[in-house]
SERORO-409967 format. One line per field, with one value per residue: residue number from 0; residue in one letter; x, y, z of N, C-alpha, C, O in turn. Coordinates in nm, 3 decimals. Example, Ala and Ser with C-alpha at 12.3 -4.5 7.8 and 13.67 -1.06 7.14 Angstrom:
2
n	c(0; 1) $
res	c(A; S) $
n_X	c(1.319; 1.285) $
n_Y	c(-0.569; -0.225) $
n_Z	c(0.780; 0.708) $
ca_X	c(1.230; 1.367) $
ca_Y	c(-0.450; -0.106) $
ca_Z	c(0.780; 0.714) $
c_X	c(1.320; 1.290) $
c_Y	c(-0.330; 0.003) $
c_Z	c(0.780; 0.787) $
o_X	c(1.424; 1.341) $
o_Y	c(-0.332; 0.114) $
o_Z	c(0.846; 0.804) $
This chain:
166
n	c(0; 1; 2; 3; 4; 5; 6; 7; 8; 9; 10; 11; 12; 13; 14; 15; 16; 17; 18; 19; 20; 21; 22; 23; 24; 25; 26; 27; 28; 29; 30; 31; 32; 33; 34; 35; 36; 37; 38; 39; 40; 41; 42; 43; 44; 45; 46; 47; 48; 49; 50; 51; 52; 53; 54; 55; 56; 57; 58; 59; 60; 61; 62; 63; 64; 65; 66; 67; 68; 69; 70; 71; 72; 73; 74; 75; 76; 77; 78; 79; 80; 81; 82; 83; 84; 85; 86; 87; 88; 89; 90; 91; 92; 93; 94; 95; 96; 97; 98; 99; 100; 101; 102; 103; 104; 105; 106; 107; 108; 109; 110; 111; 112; 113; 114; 115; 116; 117; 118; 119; 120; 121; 122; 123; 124; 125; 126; 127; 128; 129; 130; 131; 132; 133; 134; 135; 136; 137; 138; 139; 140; 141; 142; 143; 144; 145; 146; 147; 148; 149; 150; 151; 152; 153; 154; 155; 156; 157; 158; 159; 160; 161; 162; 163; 164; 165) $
res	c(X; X; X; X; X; X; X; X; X; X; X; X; X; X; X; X; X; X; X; X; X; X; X; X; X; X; X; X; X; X; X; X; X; X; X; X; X; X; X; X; X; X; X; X; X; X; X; X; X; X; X; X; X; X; X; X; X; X; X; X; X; X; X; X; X; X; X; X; X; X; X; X; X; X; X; X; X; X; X; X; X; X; X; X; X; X; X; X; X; X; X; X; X; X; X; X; X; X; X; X; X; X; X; X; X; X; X; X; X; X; X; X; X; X; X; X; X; X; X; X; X; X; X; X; X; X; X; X; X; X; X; X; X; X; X; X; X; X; X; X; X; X; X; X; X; X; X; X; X; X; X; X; X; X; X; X; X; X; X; X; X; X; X; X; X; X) $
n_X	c(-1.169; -0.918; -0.786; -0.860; -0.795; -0.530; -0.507; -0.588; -0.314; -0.097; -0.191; -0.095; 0.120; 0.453; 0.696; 0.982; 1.236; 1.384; 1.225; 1.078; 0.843; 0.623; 0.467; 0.459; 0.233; 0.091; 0.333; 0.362; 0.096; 0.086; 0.319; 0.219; -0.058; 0.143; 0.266; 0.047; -0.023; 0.169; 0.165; -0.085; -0.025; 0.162; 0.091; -0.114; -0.349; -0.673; -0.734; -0.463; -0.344; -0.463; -0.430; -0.148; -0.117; -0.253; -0.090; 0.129; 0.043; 0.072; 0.373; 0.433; 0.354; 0.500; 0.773; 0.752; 0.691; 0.901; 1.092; 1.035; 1.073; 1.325; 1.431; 1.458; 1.552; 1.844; 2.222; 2.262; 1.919; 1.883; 2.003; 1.912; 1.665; 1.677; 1.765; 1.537; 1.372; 1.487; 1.500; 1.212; 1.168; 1.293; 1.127; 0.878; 0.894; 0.979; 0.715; 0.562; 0.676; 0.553; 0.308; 0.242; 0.291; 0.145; -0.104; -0.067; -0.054; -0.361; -0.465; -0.349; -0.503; -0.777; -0.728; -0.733; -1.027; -1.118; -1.138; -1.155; -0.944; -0.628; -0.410; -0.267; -0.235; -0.070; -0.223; -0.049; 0.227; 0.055; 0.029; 0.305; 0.400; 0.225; 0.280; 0.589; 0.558; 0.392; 0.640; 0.803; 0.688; 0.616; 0.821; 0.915; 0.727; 0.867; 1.099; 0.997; 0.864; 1.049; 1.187; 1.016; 1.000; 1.234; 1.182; 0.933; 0.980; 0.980; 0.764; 0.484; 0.566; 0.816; 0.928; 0.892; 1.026; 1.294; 1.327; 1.305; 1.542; 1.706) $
n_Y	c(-3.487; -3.437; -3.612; -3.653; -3.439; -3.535; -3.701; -3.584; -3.369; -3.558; -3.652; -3.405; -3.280; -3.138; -2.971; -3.098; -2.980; -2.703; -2.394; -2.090; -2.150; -2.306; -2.047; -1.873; -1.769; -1.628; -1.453; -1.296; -1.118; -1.028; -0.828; -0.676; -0.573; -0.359; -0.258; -0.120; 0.039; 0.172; 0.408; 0.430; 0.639; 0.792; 0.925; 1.097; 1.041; 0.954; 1.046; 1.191; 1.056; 0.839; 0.720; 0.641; 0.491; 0.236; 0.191; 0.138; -0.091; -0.296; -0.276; -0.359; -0.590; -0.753; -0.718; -0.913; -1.130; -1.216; -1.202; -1.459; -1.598; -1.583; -1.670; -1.943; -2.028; -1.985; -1.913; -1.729; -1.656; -1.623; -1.390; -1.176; -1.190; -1.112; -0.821; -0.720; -0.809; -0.578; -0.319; -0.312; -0.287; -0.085; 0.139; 0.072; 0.184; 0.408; 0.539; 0.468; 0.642; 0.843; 0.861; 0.827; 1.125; 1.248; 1.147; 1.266; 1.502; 1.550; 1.473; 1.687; 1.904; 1.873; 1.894; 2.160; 2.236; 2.131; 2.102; 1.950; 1.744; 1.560; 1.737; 2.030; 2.287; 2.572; 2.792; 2.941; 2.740; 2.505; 2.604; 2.612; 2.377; 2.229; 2.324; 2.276; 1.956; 1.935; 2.012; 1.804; 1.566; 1.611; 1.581; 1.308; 1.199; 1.254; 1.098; 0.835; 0.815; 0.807; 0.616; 0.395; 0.368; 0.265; 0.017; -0.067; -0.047; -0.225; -0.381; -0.674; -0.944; -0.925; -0.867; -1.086; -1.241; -1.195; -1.285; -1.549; -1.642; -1.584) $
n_Z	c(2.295; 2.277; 2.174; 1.960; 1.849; 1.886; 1.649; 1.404; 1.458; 1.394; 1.128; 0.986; 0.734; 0.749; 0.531; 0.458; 0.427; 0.641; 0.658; 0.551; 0.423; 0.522; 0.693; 0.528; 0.417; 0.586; 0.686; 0.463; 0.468; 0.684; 0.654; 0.409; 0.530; 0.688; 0.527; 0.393; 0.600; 0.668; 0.384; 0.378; 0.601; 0.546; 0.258; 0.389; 0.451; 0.658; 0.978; 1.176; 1.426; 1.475; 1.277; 1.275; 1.504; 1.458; 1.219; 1.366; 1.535; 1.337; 1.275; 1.484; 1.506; 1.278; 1.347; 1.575; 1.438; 1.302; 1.471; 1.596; 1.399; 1.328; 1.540; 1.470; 1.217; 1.070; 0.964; 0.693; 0.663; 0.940; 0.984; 0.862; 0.973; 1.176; 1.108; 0.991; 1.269; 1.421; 1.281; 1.269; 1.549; 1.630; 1.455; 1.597; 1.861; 1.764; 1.676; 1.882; 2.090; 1.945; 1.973; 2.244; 2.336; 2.188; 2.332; 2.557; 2.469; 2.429; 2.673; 2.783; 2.681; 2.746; 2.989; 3.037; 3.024; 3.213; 3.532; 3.732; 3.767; 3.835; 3.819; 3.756; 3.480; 3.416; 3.200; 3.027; 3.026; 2.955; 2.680; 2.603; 2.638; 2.482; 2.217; 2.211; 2.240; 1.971; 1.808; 1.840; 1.785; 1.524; 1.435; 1.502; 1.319; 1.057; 1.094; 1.165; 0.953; 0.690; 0.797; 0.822; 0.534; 0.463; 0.585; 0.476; 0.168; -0.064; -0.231; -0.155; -0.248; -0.340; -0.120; 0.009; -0.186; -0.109; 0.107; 0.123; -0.049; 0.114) $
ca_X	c(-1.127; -0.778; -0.752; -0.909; -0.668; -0.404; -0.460; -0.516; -0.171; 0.023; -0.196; -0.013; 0.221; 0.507; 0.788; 1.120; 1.326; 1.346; 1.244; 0.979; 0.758; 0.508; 0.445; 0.442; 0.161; 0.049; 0.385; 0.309; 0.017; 0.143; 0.370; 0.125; -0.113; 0.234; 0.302; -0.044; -0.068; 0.268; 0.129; -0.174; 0.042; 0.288; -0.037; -0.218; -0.501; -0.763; -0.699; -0.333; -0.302; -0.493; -0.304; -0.025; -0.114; -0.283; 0.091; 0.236; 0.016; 0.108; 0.481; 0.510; 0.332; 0.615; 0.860; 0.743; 0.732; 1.076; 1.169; 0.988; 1.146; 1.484; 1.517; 1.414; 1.645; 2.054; 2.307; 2.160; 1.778; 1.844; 2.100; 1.801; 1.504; 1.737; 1.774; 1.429; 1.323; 1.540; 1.413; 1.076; 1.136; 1.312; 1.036; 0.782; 0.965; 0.921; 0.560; 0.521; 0.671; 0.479; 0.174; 0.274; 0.313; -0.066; -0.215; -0.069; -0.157; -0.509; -0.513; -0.305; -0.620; -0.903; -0.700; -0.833; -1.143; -1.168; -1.052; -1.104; -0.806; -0.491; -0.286; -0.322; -0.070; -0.148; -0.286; 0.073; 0.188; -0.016; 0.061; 0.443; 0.382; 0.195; 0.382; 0.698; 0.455; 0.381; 0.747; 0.829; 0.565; 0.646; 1.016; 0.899; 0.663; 0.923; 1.162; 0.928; 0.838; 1.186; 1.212; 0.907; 1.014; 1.379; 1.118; 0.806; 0.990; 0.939; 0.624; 0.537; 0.596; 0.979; 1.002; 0.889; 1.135; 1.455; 1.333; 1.306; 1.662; 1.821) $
ca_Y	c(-3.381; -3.435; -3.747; -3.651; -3.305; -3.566; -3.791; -3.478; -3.356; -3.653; -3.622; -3.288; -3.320; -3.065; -3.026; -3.203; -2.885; -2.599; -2.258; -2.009; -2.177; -2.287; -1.955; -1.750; -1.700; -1.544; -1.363; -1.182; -1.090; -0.907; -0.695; -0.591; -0.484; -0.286; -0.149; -0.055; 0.153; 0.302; 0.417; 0.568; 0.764; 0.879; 0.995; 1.145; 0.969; 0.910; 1.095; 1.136; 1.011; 0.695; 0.624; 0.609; 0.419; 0.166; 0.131; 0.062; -0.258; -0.374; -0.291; -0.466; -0.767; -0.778; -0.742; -1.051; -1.286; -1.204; -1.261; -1.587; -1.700; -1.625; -1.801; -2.132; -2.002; -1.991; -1.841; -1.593; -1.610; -1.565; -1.271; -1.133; -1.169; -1.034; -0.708; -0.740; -0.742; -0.497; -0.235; -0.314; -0.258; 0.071; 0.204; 0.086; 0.244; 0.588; 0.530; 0.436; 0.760; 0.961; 0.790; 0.862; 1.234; 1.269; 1.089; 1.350; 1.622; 1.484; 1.489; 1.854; 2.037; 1.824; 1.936; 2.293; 2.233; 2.022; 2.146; 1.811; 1.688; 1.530; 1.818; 2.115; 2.340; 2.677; 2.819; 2.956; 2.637; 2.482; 2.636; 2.594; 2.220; 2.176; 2.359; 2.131; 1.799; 1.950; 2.002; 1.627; 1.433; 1.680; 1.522; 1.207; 1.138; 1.243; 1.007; 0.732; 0.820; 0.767; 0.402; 0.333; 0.392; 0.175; -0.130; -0.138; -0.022; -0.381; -0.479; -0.761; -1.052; -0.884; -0.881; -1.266; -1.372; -1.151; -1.369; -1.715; -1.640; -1.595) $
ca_Z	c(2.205; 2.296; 2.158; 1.789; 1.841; 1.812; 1.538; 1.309; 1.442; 1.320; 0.941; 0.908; 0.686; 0.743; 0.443; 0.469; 0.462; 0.710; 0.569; 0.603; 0.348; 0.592; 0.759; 0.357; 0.327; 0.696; 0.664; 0.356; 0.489; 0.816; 0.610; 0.345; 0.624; 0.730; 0.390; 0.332; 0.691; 0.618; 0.244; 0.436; 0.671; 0.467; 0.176; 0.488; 0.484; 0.740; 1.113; 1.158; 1.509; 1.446; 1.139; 1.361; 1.585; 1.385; 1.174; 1.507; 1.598; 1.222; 1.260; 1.596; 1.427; 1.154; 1.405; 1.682; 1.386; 1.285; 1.583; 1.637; 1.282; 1.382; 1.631; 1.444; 1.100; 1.094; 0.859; 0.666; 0.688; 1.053; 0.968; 0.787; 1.032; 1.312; 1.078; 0.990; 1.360; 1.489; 1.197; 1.282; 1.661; 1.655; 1.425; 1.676; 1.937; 1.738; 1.684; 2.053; 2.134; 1.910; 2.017; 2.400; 2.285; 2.092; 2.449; 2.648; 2.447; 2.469; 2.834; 2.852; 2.621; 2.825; 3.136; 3.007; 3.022; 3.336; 3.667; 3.890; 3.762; 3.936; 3.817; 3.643; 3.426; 3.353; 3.019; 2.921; 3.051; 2.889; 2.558; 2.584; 2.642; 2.368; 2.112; 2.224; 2.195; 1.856; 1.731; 1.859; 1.687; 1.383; 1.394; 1.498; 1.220; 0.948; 1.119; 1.082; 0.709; 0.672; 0.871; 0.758; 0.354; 0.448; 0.594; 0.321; 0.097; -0.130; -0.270; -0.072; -0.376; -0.384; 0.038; 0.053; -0.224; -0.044; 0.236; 0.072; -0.105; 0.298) $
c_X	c(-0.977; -0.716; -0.773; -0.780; -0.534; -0.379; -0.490; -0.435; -0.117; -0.049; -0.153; 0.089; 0.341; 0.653; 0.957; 1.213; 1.291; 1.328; 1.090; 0.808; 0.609; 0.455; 0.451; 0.342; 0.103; 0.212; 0.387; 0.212; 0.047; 0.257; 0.348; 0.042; -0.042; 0.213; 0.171; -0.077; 0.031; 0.189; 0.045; -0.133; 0.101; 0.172; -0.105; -0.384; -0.543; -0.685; -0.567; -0.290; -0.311; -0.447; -0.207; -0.021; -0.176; -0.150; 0.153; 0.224; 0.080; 0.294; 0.555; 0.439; 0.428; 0.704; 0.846; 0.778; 0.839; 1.109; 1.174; 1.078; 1.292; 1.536; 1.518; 1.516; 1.832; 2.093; 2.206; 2.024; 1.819; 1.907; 1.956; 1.692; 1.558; 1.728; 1.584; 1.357; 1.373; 1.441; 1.297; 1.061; 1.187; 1.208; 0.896; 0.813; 0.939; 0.820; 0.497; 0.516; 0.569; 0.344; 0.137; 0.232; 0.191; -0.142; -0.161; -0.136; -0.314; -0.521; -0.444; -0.468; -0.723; -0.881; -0.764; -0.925; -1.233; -1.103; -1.063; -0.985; -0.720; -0.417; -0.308; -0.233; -0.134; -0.143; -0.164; 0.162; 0.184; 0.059; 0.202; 0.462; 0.353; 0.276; 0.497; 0.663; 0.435; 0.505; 0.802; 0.771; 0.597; 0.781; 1.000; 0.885; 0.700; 1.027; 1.134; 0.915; 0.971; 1.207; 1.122; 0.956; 1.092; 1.298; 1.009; 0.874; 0.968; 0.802; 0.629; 0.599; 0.743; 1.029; 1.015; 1.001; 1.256; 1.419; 1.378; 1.466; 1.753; 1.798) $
c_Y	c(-3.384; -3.525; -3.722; -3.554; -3.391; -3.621; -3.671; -3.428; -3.421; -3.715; -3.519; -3.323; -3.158; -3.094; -3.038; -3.083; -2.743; -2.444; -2.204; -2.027; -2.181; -2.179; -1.792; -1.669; -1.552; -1.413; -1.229; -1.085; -0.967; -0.793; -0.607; -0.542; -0.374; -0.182; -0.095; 0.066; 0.245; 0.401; 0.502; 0.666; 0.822; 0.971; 1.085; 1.118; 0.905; 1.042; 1.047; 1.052; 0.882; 0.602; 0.547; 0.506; 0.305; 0.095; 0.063; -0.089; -0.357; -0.391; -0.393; -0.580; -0.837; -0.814; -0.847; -1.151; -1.277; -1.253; -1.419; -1.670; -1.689; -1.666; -1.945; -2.134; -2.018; -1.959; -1.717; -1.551; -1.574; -1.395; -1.156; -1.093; -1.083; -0.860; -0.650; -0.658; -0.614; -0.321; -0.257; -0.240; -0.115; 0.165; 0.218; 0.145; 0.387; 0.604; 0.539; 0.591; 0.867; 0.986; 0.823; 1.025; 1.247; 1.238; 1.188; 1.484; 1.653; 1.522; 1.690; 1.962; 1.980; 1.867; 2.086; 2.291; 2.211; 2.039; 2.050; 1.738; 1.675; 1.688; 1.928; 2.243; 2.486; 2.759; 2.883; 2.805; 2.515; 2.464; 2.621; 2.430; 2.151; 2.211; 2.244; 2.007; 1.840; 1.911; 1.846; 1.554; 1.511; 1.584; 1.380; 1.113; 1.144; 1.148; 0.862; 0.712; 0.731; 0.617; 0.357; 0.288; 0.255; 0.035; -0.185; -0.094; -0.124; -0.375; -0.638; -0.885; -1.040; -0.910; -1.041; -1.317; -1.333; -1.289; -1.463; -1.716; -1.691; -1.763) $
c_Z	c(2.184; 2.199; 2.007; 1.728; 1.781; 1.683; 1.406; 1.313; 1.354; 1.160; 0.937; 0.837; 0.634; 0.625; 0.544; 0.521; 0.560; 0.633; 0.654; 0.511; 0.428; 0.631; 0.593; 0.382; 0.487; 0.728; 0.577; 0.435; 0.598; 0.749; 0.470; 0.424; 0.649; 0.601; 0.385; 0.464; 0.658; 0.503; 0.319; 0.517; 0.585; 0.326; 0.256; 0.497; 0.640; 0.882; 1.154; 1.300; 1.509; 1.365; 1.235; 1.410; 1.553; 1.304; 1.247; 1.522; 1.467; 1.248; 1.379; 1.557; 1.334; 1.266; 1.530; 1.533; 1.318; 1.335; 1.647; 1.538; 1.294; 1.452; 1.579; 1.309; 1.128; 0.974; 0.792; 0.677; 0.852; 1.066; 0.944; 0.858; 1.113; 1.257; 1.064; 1.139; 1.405; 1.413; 1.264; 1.439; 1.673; 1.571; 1.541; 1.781; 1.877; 1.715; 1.777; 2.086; 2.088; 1.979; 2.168; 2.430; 2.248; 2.253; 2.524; 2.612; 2.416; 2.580; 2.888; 2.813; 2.693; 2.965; 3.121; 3.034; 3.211; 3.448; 3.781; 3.824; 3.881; 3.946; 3.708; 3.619; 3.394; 3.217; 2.944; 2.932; 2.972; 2.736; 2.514; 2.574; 2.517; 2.196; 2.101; 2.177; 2.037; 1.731; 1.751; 1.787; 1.538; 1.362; 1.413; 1.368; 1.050; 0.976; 1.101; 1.001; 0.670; 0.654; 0.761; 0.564; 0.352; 0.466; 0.468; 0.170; -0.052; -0.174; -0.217; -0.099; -0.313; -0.187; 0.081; -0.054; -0.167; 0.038; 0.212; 0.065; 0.036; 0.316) $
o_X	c(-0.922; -0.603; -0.695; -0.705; -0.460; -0.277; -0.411; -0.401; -0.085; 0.010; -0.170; 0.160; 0.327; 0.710; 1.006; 1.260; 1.182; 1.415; 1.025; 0.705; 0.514; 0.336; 0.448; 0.339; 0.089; 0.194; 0.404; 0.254; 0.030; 0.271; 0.416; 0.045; -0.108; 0.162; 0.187; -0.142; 0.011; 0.141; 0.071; -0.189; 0.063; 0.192; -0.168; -0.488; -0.474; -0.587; -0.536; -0.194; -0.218; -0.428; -0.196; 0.062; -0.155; -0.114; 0.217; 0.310; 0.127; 0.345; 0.657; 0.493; 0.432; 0.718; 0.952; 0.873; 0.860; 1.166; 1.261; 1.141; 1.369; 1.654; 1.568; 1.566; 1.901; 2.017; 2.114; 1.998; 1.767; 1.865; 1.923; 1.626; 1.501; 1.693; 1.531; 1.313; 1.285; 1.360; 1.298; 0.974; 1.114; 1.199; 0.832; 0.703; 0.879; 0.797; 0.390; 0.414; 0.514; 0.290; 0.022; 0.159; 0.127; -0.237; -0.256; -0.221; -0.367; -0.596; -0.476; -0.522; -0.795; -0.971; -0.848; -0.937; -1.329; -0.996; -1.005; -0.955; -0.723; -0.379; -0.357; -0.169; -0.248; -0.042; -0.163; 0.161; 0.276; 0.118; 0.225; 0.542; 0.412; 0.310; 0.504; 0.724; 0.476; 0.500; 0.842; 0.829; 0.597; 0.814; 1.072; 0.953; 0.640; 1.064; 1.209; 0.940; 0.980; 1.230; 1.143; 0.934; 1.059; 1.325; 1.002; 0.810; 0.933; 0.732; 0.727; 0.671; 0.787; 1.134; 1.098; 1.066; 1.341; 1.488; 1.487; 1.528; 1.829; 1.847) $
o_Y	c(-3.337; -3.508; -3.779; -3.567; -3.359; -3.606; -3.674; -3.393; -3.373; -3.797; -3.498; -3.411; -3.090; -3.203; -2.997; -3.083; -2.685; -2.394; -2.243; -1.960; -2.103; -2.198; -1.669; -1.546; -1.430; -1.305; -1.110; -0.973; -0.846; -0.681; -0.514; -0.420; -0.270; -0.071; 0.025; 0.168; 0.362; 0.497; 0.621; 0.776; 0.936; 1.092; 1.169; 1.169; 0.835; 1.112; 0.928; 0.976; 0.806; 0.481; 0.427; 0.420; 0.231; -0.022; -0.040; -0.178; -0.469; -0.503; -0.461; -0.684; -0.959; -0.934; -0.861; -1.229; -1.383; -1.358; -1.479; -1.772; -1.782; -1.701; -2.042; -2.245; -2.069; -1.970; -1.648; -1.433; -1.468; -1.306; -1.068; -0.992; -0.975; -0.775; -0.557; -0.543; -0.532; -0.247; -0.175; -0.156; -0.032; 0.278; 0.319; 0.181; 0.473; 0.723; 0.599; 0.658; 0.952; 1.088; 0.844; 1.055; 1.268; 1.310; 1.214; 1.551; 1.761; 1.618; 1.772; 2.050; 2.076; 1.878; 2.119; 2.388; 2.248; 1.980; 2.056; 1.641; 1.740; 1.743; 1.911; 2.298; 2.496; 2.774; 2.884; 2.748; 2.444; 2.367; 2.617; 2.378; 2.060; 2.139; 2.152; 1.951; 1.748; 1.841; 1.784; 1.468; 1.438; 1.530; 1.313; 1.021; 1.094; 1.095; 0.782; 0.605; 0.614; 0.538; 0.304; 0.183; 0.158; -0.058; -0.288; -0.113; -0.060; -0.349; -0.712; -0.942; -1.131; -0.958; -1.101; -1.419; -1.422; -1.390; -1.494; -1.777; -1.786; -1.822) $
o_Z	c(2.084; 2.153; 1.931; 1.631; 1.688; 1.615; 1.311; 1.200; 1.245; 1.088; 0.817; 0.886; 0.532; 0.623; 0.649; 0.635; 0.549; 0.561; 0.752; 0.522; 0.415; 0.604; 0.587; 0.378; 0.478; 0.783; 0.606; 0.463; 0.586; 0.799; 0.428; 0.405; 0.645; 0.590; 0.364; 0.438; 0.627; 0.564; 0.336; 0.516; 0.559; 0.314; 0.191; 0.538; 0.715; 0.855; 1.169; 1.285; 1.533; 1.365; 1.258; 1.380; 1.650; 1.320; 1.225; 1.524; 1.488; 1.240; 1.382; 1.594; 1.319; 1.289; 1.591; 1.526; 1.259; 1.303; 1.711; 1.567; 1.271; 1.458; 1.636; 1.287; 1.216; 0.878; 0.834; 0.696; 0.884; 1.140; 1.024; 0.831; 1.131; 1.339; 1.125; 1.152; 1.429; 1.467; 1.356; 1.462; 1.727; 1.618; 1.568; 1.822; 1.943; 1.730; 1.783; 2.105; 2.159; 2.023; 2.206; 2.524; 2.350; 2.285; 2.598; 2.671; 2.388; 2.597; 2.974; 2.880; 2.719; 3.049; 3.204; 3.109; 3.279; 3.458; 3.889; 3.893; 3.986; 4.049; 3.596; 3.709; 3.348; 3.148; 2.821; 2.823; 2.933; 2.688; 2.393; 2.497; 2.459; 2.102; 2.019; 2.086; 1.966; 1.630; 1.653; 1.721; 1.440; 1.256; 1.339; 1.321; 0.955; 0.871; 1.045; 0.946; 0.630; 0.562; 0.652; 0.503; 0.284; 0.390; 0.400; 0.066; -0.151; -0.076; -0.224; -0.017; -0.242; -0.144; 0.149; -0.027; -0.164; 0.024; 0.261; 0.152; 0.057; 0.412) $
């Protein structure tokens, strides 16, 4: 198997110049997935937590292969991916949090219910906790909108040719 593995290696035929050509079309792709979860968060569509957290896995997919392509780029495309990733990672970073924030207040209202728990807060407590968790993910998830707008903001045609141009 090894042996066949190779001699279809060396028929690939990779182009002459370095760029991001090879990797187009699966790029596109990972940040129209992005744009299209943003689009459903920011519309409010579907269950807002899941949105969320669904955006996230897309935005930290944008932002690894940034990262992967800037290291292999120089002069400006790498200028580019580096901004690229970085955007991508501090959004996922406020997604994370929010996301962190929704799973606790999951486990604080099931802690209501459920008295074998580790630990248990009481029903004002409780209610002060969650309020707070409320106003956070409230500020969070307009903070994101935000990011979110500054990263998809492109149609993805217009984000792959900025790219090409770098």
């Amino acid at each position: 198997e090894l042996s066949a593995f190779r001699w279809r290696v060396a028929a690939w035929s990779l182009p002459a110049s370095p760029g991001i050509e090879l990797v187009d079309a699966e790029l596109a792709h990972l940040y129209r997935q992005g744009r299209a979860r943003w689009l459903r968060v920011a519309r409010g569509k579907g269950e807002r937590t899941l949105a969320m957290h669904m955006w996230r896995k897309r935005v930290k997919d944008l932002r690894y292969a940034a990262e992967m392509l800037e290291r292999r780029g120089s002069g400006g495309s790498a200028a580019r991916l580096h901004t690229l990733a970085a955007r991508a990672d501090d959004l996922g970073e406020l997604l994370g949090e929010e996301h962190d924030l929704a799973v606790l207040a999951q486990h604080l209202r099931a802690e209501a219910h459920d008295r074998d728990g580790l630990w248990h807060a009481g029903r004002g407590t409780r209610g002060v906790l969650l309020q707070a968790i409320a106003r956070r993910r409230r500020k969070l998830r307009r903070l994101a909108l935000r990011k979110g707008e500054r990263l998809y903001a492109r149609k993805p045609n217009g984000f792959m040719r900025r790219l090409r141009r770098a």
